[in-house]
N, C-alpha and C positions, 0 to 999 in steps of 0.2 A: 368374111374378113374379120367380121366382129367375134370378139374373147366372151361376151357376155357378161363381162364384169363392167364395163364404162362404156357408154355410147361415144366417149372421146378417146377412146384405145383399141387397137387394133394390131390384126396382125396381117401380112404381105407377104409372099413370099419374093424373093432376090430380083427376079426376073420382073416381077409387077411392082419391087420397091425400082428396079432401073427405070422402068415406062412412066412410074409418076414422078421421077427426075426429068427425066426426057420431058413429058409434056405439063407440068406443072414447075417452069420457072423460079419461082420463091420456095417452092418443098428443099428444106435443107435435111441431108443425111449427117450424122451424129452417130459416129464412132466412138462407143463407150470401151473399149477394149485397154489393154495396158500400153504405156509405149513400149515396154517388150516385143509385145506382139506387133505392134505397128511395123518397129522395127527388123523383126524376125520372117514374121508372119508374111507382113506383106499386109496392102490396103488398097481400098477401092479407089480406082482411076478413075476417078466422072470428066476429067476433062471431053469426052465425044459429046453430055450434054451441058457443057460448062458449069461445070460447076467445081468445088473442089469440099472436101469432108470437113467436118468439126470434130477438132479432136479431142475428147475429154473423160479420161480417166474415170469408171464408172468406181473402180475400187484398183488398190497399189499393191504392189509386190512389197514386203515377200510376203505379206498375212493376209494380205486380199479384204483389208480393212477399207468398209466405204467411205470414198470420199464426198465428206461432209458439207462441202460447197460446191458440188457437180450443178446442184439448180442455179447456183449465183454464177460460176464460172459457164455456164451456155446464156444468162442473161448478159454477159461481159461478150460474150462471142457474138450473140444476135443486134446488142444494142438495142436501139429502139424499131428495128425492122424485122418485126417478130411474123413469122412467116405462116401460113394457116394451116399448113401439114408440114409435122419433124419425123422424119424415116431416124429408128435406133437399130444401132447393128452389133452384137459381138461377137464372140466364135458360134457361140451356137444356138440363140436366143436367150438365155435364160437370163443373165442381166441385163441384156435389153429392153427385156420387156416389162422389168421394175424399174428401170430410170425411168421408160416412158409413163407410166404410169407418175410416178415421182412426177415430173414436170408436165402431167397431164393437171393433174393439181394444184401446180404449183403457179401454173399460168390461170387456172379459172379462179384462185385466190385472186388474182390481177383483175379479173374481169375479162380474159383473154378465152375465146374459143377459139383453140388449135386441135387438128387432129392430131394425137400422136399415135404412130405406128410400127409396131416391132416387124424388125426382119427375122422370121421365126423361123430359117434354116441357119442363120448368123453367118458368117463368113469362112467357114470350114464346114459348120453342116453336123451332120450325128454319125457316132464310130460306125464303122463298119464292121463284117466281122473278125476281123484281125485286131481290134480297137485303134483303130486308125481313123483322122477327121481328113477329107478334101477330097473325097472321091465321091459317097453316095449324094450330098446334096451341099448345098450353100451355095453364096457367093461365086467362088472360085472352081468349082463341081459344075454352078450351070455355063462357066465358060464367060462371064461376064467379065469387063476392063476390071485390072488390076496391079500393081506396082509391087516391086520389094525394095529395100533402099538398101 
C-alpha cells in the first residue's frame, strides 16, 4: 500500500479506498479534481456508506494553476474533526497523490498523524488503447457508486 516515500502516504486502489469508507466511519474521501469534471465527469456516490465527498479543487481551469489554499480550504472543510485516514481521488492519481502528500505535511506541521491515501487508479483510471479513460480501471471501470449532475 505504501509509495516508499512517507510512512504517512499511501496508495489504495478504488475498490479498497470503498471498504475503508464502508468500515472506517471518520475516513473522509477528498475529491481534488476540477468542478468541470465534477460536473461533467460525474462523482463518487458514498451515500451506501454515508458519507458524502469533499470537494476541493486541487488546481483550475483553464492553466491548471495549483490552488494555493487547497490545505486551508480542507481545514475549513474538516474543522476541528480532523479524521485519521483522508482517501485523495482524481482522474487518475496523479494529483492526488501530491495533494495528499501536501496535506500529509501539512497536518504533521499541526502535530496531527493522519493517514493520507491516494486512490492511484483516480476516477477514470489509465487510457486504454484507443486513449480513452473509464474502461480499464478506476473508480467508475470497477463499477463502484457514482453520480453525474
Amino acid at each position: 500500500m505504501g509509495t516508499g516515500k512517507s510512512p504517512r502516504v499511501g496508495d489504495v486502489d478504488p475498490s479498497e479506498a470503498w471498504q475503508i469508507l464502508n468500515d472506517n466511519k471518520s475516513a473522509r474521501l477528498i475529491d481534488v479534481r476540477t468542478s468541470a469534471e465534477w460536473a461533467f465527469v460525474g462523482f463518487p456516490d458514498l451515500g451506501e456508506v454515508g458519507q458524502r465527498p469533499i470537494f476541493i479543487e486541487w488546481s483550475s481551469l483553464p492553466n491548471m494553476s495549483e490552488n494555493p489554499r487547497f490545505a486551508a480550504e480542507l481545514d475549513e472543510a474538516l474543522g476541528s474533526d480532523v479524521p485519521d485516514t483522508l482517501l485523495f481521488l482524481c482522474r487518475s492519481g496523479a494529483r492526488s497523490l501530491r495533494a495528499a502528500y501536501l496535506v500529509a505535511d501539512h497536518l504533521a506541521t499541526r502535530g496531527l498523524k493522519v493517514t493520507c491515501l491516494n486512490i492511484a487508479e483516480g476516477f477514470e483510471g489509465d487510457l486504454d488503447a484507443h486513449a480513452h479513460r473509464g474502461s480499464m480501471n478506476g473508480w467508475k471501470a470497477r463499477g463502484l457508486s457514482w453520480r453525474q449532475s
